[in-house]
N, C-alpha and C positions, 0 to 999 in steps of 0.2 A: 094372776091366778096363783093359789098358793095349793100345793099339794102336801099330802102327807102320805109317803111310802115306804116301803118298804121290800128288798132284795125280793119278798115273793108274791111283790105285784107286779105282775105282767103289762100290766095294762100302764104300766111309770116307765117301760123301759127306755122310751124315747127320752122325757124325762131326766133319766138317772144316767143319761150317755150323754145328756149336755152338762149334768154337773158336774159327770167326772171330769169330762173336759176343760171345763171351766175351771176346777182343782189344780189341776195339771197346769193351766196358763201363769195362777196366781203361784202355789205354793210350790211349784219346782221352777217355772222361768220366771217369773218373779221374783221370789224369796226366797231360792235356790238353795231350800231344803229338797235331805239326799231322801228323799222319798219312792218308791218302786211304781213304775209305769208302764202300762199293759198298751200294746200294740203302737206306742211313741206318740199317744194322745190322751189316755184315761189315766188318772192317778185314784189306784187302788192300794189299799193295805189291808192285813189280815183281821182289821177293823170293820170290814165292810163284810157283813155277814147278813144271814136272816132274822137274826134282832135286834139290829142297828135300826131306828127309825131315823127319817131324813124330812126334813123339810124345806121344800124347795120352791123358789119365788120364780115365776115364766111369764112371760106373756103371751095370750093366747093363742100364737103361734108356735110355742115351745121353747123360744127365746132362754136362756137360762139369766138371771136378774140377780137371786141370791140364793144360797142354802145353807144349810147346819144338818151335823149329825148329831144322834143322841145316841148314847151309848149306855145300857143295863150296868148298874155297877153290881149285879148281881152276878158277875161272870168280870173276865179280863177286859179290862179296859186299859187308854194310856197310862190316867193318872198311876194306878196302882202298877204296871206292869213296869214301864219305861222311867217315868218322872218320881216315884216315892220318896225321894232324896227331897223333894221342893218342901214337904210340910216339915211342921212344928207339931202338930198334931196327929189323930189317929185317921186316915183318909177316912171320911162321909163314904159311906156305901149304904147298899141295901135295897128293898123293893122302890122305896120314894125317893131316892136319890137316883139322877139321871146325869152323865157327862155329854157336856157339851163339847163337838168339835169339829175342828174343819168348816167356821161360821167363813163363808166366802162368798164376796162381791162381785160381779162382773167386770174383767179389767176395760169391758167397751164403756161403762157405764161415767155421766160425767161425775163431776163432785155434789150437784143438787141430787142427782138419780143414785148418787150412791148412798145419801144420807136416807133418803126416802126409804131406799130398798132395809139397809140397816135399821130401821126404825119400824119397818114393818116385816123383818126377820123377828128382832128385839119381840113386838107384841105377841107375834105366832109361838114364840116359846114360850113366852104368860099359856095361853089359852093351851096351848098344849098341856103343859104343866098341870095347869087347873083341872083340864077335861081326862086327867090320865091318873090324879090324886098322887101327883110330883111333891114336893113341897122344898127338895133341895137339887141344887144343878150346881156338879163339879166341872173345872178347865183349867186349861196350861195357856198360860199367853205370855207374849212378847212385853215388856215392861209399856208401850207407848198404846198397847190396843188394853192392856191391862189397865190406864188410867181411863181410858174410854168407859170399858163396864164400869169402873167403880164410879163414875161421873152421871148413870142412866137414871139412878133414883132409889133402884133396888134394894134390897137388904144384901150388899155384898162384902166381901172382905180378900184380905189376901191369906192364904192357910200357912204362909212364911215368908219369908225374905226372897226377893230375885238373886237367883243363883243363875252359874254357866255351866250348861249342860251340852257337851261336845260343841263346844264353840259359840253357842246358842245361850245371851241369855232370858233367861225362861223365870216364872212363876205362879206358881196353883192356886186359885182361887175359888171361890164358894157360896153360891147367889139362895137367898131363901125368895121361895115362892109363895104368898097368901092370897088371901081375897081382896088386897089394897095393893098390890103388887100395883095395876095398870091405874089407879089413882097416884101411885110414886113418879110413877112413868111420867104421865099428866104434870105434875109439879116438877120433873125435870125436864121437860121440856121435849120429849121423847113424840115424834108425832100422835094424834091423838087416837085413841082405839076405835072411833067411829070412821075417824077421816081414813085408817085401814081398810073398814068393812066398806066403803064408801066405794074405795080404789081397785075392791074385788068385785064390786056388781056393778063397775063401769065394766 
């Protein structure tokens, strides 16, 4: 089941309390980024507002699988706030530009269920994109998840050099969205957009 919510759907809270969790597992015990943690189980930051849209993979028990946030660059976001040092360039903002982040896996999940889940995170940001008149999506990644997007098919690139950002090193990147986006996907070998729509009406 894939959701699309939002801080002021009530009806996600269950939801948005297993992703925070989920956050929490991967990117503070995990990847033991110094990230701030609400009650010693939710990983919140002053990112996580009412125009943050989230999209989040569950099964229909509420299971958390995967999620991503999306972030308005029409307002603060990482890129511009935290990371600006990463481009070469003038950051991508604006109403059609949308930041990607906090794209996170289930650490129960194995290596087949993690790719699956990834692959149909991957499509849901297409369609999102699409259904939302997105056309560009900015992020900060890790050099090793950064050859991953650049490997999905997309129109993507790096906005500069990896640099080390408090120990971390880091790099901004910048994914174009069209109406051949999910036939790139298709040619990268990105699971296929049916076989998604297939795995939400089992």
């Amino acid at each position: 089941m894939l959701r699309d919510v939002q801080f002021k759907t009530q009806a996600a809270d269950a939801a948005m309390r297993a992703m925070f969790e989920a956050r929490k597992k991967v990117f503070v015990d995990l990847l033991q980024w110094d990230l701030p943690v609400l009650a010693g189980r939710y990983e919140l930051d002053q990112f996580d507002h009412p125009d943050a849209h989230y999209l989040i993979l569950s099964e229909t028990d509420g299971t958390h699988l995967a999620s991503a946030r999306l972030l308005p660059t029409t307002g603060p976001h990482l890129l511009d706030s935290h990371f600006a040092d990463l481009t070469d360039e003038p950051i991508p903002h604006g109403p059609t530009v949308y930041e990607i982040t906090r794209f996170c896996l289930d650490r129960t999940l194995t290596a087949i269920q993690r790719r699956e889940a990834r692959d149909r995170l991957v499509r849901s940001l297409v369609d999102f994109a699409l259904e939302n008149r997105i056309t560009t999506y900015t992020g900060v990644a890790e050099p090793a998840w950064l050859r991953q997007i650049l490997t999905f098919g997309w129109s993507a690139h790096a906005l500069g050099p990896v640099k080390s950002i408090n120990g971390m090193l880091l790099a901004a990147l910048r994914i174009e969205i069209a109406t051949d986006t999910h036939a790139r996907l298709d040619r990268a070998g990105i699971i296929g957009r049916h076989a998604c729509l297939r795995a939400e009406a089992a």
